[in-house]
C-alpha positions as CSV (number, residue, x, y, z in Angstrom):
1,X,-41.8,5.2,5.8
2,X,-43.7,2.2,5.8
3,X,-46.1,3.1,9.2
4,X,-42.3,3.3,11.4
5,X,-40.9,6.4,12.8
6,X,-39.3,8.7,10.6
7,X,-35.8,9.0,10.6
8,X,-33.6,11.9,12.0
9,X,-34.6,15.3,9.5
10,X,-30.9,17.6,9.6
11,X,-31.7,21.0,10.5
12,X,-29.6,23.6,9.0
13,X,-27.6,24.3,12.1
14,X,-27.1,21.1,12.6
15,X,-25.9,19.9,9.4
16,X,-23.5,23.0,10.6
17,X,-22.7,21.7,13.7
18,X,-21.7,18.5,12.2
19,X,-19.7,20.0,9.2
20,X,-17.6,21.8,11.9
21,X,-17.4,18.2,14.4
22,X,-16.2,16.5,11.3
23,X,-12.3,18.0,11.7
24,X,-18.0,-1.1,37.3
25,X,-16.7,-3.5,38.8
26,X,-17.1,-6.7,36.6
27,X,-19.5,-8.0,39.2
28,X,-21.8,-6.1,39.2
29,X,-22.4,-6.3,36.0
30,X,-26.0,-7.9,34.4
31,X,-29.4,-6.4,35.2
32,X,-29.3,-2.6,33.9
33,X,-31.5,-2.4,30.9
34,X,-30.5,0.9,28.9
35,X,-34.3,1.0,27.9
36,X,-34.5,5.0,27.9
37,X,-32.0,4.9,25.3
38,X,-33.8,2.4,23.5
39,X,-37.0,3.7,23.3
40,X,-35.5,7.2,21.7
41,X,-35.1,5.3,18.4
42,X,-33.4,7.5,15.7
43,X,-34.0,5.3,12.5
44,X,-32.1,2.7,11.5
45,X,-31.1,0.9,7.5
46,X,-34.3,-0.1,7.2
47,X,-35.9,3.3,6.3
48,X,-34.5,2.9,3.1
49,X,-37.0,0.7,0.7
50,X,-35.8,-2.3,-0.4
51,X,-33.9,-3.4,2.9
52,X,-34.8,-6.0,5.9
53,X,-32.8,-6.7,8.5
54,X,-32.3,-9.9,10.5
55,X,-31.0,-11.2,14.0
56,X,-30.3,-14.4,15.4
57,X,-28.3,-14.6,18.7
58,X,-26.9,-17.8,20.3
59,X,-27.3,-16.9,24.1
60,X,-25.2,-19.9,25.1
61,X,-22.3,-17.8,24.6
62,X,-23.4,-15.0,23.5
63,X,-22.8,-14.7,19.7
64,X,-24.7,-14.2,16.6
65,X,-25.1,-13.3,13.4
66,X,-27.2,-10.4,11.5
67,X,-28.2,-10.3,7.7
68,X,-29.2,-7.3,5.5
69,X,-31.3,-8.9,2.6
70,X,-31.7,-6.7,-0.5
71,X,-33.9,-8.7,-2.9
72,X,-34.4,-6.9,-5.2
73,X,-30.6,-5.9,-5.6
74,X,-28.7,-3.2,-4.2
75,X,-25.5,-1.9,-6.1
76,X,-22.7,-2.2,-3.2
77,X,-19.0,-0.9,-2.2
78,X,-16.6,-2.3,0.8
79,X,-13.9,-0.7,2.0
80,X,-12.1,-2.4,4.3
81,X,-9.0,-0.6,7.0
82,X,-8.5,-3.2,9.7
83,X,-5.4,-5.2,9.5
84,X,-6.8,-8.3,10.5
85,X,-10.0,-8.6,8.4
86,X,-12.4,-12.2,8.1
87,X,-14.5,-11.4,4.9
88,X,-16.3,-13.1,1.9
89,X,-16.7,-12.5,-1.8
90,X,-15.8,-8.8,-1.0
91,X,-13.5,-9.2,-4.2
92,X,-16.2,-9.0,-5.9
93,X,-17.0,-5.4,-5.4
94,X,-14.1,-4.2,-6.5
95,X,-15.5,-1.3,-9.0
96,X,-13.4,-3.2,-11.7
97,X,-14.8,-6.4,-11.2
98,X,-18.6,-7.8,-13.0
99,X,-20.6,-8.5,-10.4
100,X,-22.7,-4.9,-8.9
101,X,-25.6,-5.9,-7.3
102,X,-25.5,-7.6,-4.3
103,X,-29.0,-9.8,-2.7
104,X,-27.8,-9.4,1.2
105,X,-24.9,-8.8,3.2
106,X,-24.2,-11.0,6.6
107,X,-22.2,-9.6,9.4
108,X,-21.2,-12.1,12.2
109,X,-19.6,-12.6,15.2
110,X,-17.1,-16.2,15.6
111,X,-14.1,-15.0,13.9
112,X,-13.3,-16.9,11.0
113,X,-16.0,-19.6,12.0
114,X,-18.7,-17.2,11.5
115,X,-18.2,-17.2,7.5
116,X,-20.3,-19.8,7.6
117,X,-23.3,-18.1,8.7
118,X,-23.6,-16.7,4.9
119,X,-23.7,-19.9,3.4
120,X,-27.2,-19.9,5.5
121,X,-28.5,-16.4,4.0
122,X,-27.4,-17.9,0.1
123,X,-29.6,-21.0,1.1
124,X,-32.5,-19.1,2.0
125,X,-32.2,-16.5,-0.7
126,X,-31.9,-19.2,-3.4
127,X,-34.8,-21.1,-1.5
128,X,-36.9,-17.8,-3.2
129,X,-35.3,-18.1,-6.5
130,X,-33.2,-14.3,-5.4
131,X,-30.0,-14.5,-7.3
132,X,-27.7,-13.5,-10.1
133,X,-29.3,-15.4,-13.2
134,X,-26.0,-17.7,-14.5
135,X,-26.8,-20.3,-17.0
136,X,-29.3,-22.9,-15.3
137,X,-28.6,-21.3,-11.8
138,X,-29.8,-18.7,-9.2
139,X,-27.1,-17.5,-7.3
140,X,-27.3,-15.2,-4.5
141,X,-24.5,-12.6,-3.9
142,X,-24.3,-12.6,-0.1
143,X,-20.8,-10.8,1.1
144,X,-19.7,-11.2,5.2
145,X,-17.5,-10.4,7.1
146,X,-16.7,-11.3,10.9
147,X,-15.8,-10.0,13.9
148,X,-13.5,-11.9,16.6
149,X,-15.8,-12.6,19.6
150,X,-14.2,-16.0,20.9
151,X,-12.9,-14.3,24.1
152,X,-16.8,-14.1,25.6
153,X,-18.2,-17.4,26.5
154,X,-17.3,-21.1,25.0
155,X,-15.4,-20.2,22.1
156,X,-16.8,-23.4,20.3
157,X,-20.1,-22.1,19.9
158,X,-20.2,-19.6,17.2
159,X,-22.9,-18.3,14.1
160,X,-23.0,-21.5,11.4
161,X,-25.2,-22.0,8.6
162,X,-28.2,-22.5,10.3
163,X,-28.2,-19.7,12.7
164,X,-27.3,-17.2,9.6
165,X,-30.5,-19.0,8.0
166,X,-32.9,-18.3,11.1
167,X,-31.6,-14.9,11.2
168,X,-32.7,-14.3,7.5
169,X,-36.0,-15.8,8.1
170,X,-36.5,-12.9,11.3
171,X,-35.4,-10.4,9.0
172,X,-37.9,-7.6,8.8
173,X,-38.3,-4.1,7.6
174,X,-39.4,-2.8,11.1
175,X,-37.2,-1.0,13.4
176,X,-33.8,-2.3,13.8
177,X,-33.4,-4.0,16.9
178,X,-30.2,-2.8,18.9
179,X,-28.1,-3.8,21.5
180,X,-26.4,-6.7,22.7
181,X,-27.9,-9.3,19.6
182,X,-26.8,-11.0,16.7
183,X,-23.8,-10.2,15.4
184,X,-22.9,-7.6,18.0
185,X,-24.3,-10.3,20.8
186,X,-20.2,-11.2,21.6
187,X,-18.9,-7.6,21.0
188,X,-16.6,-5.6,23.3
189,X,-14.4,-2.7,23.1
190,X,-11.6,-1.3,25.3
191,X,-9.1,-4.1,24.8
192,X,-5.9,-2.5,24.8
193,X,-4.9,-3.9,28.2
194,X,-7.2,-7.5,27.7
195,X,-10.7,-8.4,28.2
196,X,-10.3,-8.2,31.9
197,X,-10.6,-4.4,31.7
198,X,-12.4,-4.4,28.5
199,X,-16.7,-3.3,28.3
200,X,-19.7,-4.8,26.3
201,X,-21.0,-3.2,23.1
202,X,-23.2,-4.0,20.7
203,X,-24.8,-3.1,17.3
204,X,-26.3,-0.1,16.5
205,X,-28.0,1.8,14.0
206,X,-29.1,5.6,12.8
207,X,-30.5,7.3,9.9
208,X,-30.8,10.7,8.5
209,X,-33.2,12.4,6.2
210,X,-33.0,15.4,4.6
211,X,-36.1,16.5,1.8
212,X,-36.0,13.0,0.2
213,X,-32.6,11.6,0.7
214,X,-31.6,9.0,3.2
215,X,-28.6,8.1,4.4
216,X,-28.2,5.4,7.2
217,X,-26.1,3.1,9.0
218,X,-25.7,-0.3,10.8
219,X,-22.8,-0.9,12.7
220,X,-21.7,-4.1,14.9
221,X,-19.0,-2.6,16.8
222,X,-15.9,-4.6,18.4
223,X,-13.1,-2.4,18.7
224,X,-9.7,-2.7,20.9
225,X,-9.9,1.2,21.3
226,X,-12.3,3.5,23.7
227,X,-15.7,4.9,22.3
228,X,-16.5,8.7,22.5
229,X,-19.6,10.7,22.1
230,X,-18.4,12.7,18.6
231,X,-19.8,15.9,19.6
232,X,-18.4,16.3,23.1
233,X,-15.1,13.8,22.8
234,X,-16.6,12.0,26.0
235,X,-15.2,8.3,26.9
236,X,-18.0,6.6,26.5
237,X,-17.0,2.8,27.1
238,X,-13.7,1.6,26.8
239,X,-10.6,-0.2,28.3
240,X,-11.3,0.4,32.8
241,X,-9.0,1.6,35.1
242,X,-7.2,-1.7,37.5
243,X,-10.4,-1.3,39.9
244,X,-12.9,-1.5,36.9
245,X,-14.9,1.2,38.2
246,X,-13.5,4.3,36.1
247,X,-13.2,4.7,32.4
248,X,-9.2,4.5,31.2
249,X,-8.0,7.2,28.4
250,X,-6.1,4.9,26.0
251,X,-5.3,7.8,23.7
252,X,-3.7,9.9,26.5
253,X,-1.9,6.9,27.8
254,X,-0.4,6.2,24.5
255,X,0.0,10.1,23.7
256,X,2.4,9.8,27.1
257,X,3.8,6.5,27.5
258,X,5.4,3.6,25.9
259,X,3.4,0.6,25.3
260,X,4.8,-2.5,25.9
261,X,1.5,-5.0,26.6
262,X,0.7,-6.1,23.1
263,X,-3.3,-6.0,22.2
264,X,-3.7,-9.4,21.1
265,X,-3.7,-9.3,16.8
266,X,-7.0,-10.0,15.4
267,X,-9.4,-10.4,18.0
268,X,-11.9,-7.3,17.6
269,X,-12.7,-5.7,14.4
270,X,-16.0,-3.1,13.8
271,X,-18.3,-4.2,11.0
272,X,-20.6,-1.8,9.1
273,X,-22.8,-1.0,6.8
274,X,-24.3,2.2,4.8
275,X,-27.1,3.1,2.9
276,X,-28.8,4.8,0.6
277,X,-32.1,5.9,-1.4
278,X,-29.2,7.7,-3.9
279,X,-28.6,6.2,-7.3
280,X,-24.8,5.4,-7.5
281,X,-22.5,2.6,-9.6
282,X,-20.1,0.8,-7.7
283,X,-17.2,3.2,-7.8
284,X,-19.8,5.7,-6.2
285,X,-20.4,3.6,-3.4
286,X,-17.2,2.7,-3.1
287,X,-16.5,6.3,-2.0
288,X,-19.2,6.1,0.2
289,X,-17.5,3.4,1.8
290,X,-14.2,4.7,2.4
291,X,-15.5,7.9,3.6
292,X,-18.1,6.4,5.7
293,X,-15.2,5.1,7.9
294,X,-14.6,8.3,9.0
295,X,-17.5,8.0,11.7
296,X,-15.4,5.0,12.6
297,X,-12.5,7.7,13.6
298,X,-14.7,10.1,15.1
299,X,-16.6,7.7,17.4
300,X,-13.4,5.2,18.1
301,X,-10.0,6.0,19.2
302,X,-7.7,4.4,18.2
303,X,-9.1,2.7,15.1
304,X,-7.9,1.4,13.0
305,X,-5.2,-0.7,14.7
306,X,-3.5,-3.9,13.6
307,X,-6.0,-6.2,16.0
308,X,-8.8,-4.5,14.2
309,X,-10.3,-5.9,10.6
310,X,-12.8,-3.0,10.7
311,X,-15.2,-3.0,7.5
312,X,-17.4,-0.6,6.2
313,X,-19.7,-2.0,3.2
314,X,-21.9,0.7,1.3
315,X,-25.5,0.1,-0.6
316,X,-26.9,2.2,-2.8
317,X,-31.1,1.4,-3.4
318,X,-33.6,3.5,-5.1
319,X,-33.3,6.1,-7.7
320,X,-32.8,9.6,-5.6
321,X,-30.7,12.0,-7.0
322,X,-27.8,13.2,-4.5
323,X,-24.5,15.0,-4.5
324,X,-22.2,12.0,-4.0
325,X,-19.8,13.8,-1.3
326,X,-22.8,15.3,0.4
327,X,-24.2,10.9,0.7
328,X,-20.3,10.0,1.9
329,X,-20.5,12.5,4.8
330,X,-24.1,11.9,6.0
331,X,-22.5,8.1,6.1
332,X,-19.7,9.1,8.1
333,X,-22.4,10.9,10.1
334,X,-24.7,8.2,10.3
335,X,-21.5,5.7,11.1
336,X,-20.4,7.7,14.1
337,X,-24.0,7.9,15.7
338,X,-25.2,4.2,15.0
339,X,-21.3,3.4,17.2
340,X,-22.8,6.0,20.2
341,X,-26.0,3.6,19.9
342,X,-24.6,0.2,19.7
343,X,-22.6,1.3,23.2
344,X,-25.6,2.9,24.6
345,X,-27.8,0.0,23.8
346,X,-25.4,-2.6,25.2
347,X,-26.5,-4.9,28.1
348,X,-23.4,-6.6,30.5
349,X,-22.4,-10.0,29.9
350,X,-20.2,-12.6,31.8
351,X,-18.8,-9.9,33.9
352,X,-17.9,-7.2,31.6
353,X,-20.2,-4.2,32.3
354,X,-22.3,-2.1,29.6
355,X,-22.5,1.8,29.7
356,X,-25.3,2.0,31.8
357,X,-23.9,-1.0,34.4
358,X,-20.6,1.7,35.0
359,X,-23.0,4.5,35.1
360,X,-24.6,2.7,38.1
361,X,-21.3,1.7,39.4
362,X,-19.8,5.4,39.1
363,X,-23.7,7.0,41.1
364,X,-23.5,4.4,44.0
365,X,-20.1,5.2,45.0
């Protein structure tokens, strides 16, 4: 793999385990750097050939944007659940539509704003004559899509042009950096009852190898619901109790009570994306897509909801021959872990505490 460590080989009992799965207060917030966490790297998109991966954050704010650049071409699906989605040329991978192969996907945080950011990745891609040949004309297919993130910081800084064109010119095929940059610089989860009780997130990613397949996953996560560990159903970041020093069950709440305080409509949204060494067509990875969402439902709950534009875009590189349902629920698996890493990897911003700032909250008291 290119000199980098080798993503995470299934055992047996483990691909078991999973098969069985499947069914602070604010000031003290800033300092904690999860860098255990970080250091136990578990592969990331770019173990699969053909992929680099970008950041830049604006730390003004914070905000950012990250790009995915497939050169060479990758044959993509999207599927998207959210109700309140920001997206680009993701028309275009409808399995009925021309256009397969895609040259590099951008995910960004600045809501709507943030679309702009891919205009920067198509500039730099054309820049090195990658494209779809049309006539006289190079043109890169670059989908997006954005996550709401105007609610941390000045909401009139957000990823533009330029910054999606510095992030394609960091983009590497090294480890995937993690945490609290580019597009998942901004992103929060546990807003059910408003930012004020809400934690910091980030972006995360996770691969899996098994013989010569592999499946991984990239995920900028942003959601109004809680985050669990998948394996043990463990809160692990989400909406605060009043104090902001304990973690708040929003499921149990809203398996037990009525809820009257309205989550405000369109301001989270989880982006990801999958990928593969597999050889599939569009409809394939389409499937891959839509079942890749459910590590969204296994590591978020709820998901889903009408704030939420969550998006799941799936990339198929390479020509390894796999069962196509075996692909969809390594992507699911893949999904659910990159989630646990983008929380885990999270550093506190602007008062609202990371995992590992509530940890340290929770082992002074």
């Amino acid at each position: 793999m290119n000199g980098k460590k080798k993503p995470h080989r299934l055992s047996r009992r483990e691909f078991n385990r999973i098969a069985v799965a499947a069914p602070v207060a604010a000031s003290l917030v800033s300092t904690v750097k999860p860098m255990q966490f970080q250091n136990d790297y578990a592969g990331g998109v770019t173990d699969i050939p053909g992929i680099r991966v970008g950041h830049f954050t604006e730390t003004r704010r914070p905000t950012g944007c990250t790009v995915i650049l497939t050169e060479s071409g990758a044959t993509a699906g999207v599927d998207v659940r959210g109700s309140a989605p920001g997206t680009r040329e993701t028309d275009l991978l409808n399995p009925v539509n021309t256009v397969d192969q895609v040259h590099g996907i951008v995910l960004a945080g600045g809501s709507a704003f943030g679309l702009d950011s891919a205009s920067g990745a198509v500039q730099y891609l054309e820049e090195k004559g990658v494209g779809l040949k049309v006539g006289p004309a190079t043109i890169p297919i670059v989908p997006a899509a954005i996550l709401f993130d105007l609610g941390v910081g000045d909401a009139s800084i957000r990823p533009d042009k330029a910054m999606g064109y510095k992030a394609c010119r960091n983009a590497t095929d090294g480890l995937v950096q993690e945490g609290s940059l580019g597009a998942g610089a901004g992103a929060t989860v546990g807003k059910m009852f408003g930012m004020g009780r809400a934690m910091k997130a980030g972006i995360g990613s996770f691969s899996i190898q098994i013989g010569d397949l592999v499946v991984a996953a990239l995920v900028a996560v942003n959601a109004v619901g809680d985050v669990r560990d998948p394996a043990t159903g463990e809160i692990l970041a989400g909406a605060r109790t009043e104090d902001g020093r304990q973690l708040f069950d929003v499921a149990e709440y809203l398996r037990e009570n009525s809820y009257s305080r309205k989550a405000p409509e369109g301001e989270n949204t989880t982006l990801g994306v999958v990928a593969t060494n597999a050889q599939f067509n569009k409809t394939q990875m389409t499937k891959v897509a839509q079942m890749a969402h459910d590590g969204y439902a296994r590591a978020i709950n709820p998901v889903h909801m009408p704030s939420d534009g969550d998006t799941v875009f799936a990339l198929s590189l390479g020509s390894q021959d796999a069962d196509l349902g075996q692909v969809g629920f390594l992507a699911a698996e893949a999904t659910a872990q990159a989630i646990v890493r983008a929380v885990k990897t999270a550093l506190g911003a602007r008062r609202i505490p990371a995992y590992y700032d509530l940890k340290r909250m929770q082992q002074s008291n």
